[in-house]
N, C-alpha and C positions, 0 to 999 in steps of 0.2 A: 106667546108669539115669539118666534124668532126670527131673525135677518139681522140688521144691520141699522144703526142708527147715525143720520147724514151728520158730519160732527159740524161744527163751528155755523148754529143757527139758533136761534131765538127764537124762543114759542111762546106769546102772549096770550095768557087763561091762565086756569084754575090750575096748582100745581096736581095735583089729585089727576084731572079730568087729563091732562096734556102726560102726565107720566105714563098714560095708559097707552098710549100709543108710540110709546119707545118699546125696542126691540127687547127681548132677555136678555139677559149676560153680555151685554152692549158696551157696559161702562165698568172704566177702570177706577173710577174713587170719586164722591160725592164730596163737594165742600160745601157749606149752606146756613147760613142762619134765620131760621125760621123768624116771621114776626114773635116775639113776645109778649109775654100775657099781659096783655090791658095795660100797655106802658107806652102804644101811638095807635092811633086810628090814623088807616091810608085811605080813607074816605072810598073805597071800595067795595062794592057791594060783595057778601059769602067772603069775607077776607078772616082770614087767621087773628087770633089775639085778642077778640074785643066778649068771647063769652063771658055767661056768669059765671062759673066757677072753675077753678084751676086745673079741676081733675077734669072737666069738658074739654080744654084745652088740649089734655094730653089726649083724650081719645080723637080731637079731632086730628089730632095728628102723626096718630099711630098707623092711621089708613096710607098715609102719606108712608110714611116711613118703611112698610111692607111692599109696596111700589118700587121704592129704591134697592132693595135686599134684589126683588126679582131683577130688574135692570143692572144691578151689577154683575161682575164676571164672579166666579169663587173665590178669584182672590181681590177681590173688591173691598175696599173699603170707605166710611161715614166721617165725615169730620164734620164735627156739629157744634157750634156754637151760641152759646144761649145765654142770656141775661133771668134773673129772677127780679121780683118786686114785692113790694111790702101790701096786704090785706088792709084794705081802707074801711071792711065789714064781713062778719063771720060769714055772712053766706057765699063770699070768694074761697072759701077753703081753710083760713082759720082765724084767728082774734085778731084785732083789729091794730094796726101795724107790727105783726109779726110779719118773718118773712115767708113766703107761702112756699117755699123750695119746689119752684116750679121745672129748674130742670133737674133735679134730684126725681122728681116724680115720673117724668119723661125718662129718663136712665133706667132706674128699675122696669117701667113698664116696658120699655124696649127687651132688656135683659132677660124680660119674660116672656117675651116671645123670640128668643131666642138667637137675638143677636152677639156678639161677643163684644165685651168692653173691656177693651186694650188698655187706655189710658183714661186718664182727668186731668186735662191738661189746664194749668193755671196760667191766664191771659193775662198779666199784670202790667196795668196798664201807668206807664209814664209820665203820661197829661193827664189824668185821671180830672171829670168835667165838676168843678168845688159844688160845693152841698153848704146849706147854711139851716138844716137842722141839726139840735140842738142837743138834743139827748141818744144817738148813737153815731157811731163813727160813719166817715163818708166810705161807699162801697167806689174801691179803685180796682176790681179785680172781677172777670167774667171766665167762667169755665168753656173749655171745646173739649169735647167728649170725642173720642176715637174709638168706632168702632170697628167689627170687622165682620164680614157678610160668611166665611169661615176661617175654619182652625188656620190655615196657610198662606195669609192674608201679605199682598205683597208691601214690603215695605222696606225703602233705601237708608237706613241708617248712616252713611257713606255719603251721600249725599248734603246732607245737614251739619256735619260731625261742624264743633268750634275746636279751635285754637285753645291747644291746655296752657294755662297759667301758672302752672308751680314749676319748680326746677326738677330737673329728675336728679332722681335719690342717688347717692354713693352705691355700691354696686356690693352686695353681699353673701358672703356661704351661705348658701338655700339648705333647707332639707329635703328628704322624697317628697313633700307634700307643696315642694315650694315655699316653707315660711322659714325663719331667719332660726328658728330652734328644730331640729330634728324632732319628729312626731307634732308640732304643733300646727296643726290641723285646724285652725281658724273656724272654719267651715262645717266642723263638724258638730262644733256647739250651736249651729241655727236653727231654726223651725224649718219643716220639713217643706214650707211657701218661699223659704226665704232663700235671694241670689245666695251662693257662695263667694268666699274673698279669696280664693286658690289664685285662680287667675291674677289675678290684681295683686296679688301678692307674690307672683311669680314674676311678673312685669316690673315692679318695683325692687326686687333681687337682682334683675337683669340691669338695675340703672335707667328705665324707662317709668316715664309719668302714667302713660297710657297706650291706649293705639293710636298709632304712628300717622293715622291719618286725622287724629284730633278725638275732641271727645263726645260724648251722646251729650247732646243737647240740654235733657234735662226733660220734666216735664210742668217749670215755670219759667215762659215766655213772655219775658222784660220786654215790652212793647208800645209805643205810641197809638195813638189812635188816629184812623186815618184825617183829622185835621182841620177837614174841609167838608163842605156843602155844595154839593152838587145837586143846581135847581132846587127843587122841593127837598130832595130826599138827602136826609143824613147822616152821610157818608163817612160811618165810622169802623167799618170794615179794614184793621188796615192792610195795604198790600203786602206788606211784608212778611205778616201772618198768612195771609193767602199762600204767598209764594212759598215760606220753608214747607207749609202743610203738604203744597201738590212734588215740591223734590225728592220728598218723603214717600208724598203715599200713591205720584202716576207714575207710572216707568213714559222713560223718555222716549220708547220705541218698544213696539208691540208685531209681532207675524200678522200680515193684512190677513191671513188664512183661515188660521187655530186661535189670532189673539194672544197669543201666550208671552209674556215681558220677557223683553230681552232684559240682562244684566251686565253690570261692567265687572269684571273680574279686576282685585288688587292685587297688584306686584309689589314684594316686598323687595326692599335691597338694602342688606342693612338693620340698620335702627328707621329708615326712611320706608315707605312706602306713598306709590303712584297707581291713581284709577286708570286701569287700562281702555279699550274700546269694546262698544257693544257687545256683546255677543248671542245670538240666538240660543233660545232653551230649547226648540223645539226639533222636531225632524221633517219639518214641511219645507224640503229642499226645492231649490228654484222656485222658492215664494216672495213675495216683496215685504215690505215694513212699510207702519204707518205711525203715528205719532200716540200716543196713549189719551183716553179722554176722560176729561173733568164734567163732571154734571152738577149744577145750582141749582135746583127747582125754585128757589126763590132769591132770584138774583139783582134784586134792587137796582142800583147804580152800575151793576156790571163790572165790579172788583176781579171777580174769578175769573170771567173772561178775559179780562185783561192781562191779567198774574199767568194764566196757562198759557197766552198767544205769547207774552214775552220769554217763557219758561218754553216755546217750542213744542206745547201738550192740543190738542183738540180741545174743542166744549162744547157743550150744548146750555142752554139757559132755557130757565120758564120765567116768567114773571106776569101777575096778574093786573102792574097797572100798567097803560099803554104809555103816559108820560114819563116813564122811570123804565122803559124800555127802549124811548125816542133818547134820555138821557145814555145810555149804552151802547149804543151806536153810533151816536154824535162821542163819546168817549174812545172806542174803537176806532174809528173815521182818522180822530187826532192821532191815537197811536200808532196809527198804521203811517199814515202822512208825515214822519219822522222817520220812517225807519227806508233804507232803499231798500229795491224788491231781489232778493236774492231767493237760488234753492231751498227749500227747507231740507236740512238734513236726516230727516227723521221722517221724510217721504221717502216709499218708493215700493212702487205697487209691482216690481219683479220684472221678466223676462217679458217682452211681447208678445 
């Protein structure tokens, strides 16, 4: 099916049954944390997480996830968030409080069917909620998996970068290879998987820490938990994970035409550099721009809706129960009801 999918609406059902009626290649990046295995019942009838065994879990949610692949663009990407739990009885998938590596299972089986896994991004979590058993450590740390729908997957690294904390280095004779000894080539004693240090060790001759605009993030993300309970549901999503995910993985403005993300090109001056303005990829002249969209098939309390309408992105949400969708709305309502109504800059549907 193709056309077009109406963005900033909320579709109450089954993520499955409501995915099916979104466009192809609609959506610019998923953010989403599925229920988890046998760790809440939402008292929902056909609701995700309450099977008997782990590996059921994954297949029931592999249909889901083949859904997404089609609904995204090609350069689409999965940001997936999961929790695992401990086996209470072998017949959940293994001995009885082990941990059942529930989204390790879910990873592989994705990866074989063909998605690509960018990242394992470690969620470390701040507040971590205390534990008072006895014989293993308390779990403070939940994985979001990054995938990508293919090879050319867009992603703003620019967007995210932090603030470097070391001083930059005294400034020293390089060799042709960039290192601080003639022929010594860093980079040539790595595995043929592994980054090279050429760069970095060029930047570091130069008297600079890094890029100029800060540095990669990283892929363990020092984070709070969102804090609060909202109604029934709790609302441990937090926005802030939400938000760096979608500056990373929605462009902020997309051709209403071809779809295709704009980018901002950096200006260097100096040792400094500055993110310039938008700029169109594509060659669909006198066409307009729209805002790039996030999709949750399983959108609980309505975190991602809120993270993308502040971030200036579209969304679309599913959510299968109607009380944790009334929750979402009345969330939305308040955040709009703060802000004045001004243009959205990242509209503009072209010429008349």
């Amino acid at each position: 099916m193709t056309g077009r999918t109406e963005p900033r609406r909320l579709l109450i059902g089954d993520a499955l049954t409501e995915l099916r009626t979104l466009a192809d290649a609609s959506i610019d990046m998923v953010l989403t944390s599925p229920p988890y295995f046998r760790l809440r019942d939402y008292g929902q009838g056909g609701q995700i997480g309450l099977e008997p065994h782990v590996d059921d879990w994954v297949q029931r949610l592999l249909p889901v996830m083949r859904e997404l692949r089609r609904v995204l663009r090609p350069t689409g990407s999965l940001w997936l968030n999961l929790g695992d739990t401990y086996a209470t009885h072998l017949r959940e998938g293994a001995e009885r409080k082990s941990l059942l590596l529930g989204p390790e299972r879910l990873a592989l089986a994705m990866a074989a069917d063909g998605w690509i896994l960018r990242n394992k991004i470690v969620w470390a979590k701040t507040n971590p909620r205390p534990t008072s058993v006895p014989d293993r450590l308390a779990c403070t740390w939940e994985p979001v998996y990054l995938f990508a729908a293919g090879p050319r997957a867009f992603f703003d690294i620019d967007a995210i970068r932090q603030p470097h904390r070391t001083r930059p280095p005294q400034v020293r004779q390089t060799g042709k290879h960039g290192c601080s000894r003639p022929g010594a080539a860093r980079g040539k004693y790595l595995g043929p998987n592994s980054d090279r240090l050429g760069g970095l060790t060029a930047l570091k001759a130069q008297g600079r820490v890094g890029h100029p605009l800060g540095k990669n993030p990283g892929d363990v993300w020092q984070l709070a938990t969102g804090g609060l309970r909202i109604g029934s549901h709790p609302a441990v999503f937090p926005p802030a994970l939400a938000e760096r995910a979608i500056l990373a993985g929605c462009p902020e403005r997309r051709c209403s035409n071809c779809r295709t993300a704009y980018r901002r090109l950096v200006r260097r001056i100096g040792a400094t550099a500055v993110r310039g303005a938008l700029r169109r990829q594509c060659s669909c002249t006198g066409k307009g721009f729209e805002p790039g969209v996030v999709l949750d098939p399983f959108l609980g309390a309505g975190t991602t809706a809120l993270a993308a309408e502040r971030l200036g992105r579209d969304w679309v949400g599913i959510e299968l129960n109607p009380d944790y969708a009334a929750l979402t709305i009345e969330r939305l309502r308040q955040e709009r009801a703060t802000k004045a109504v001004q243009p959205d800059p990242n509209r503009n549907h072209g010429p008349p």
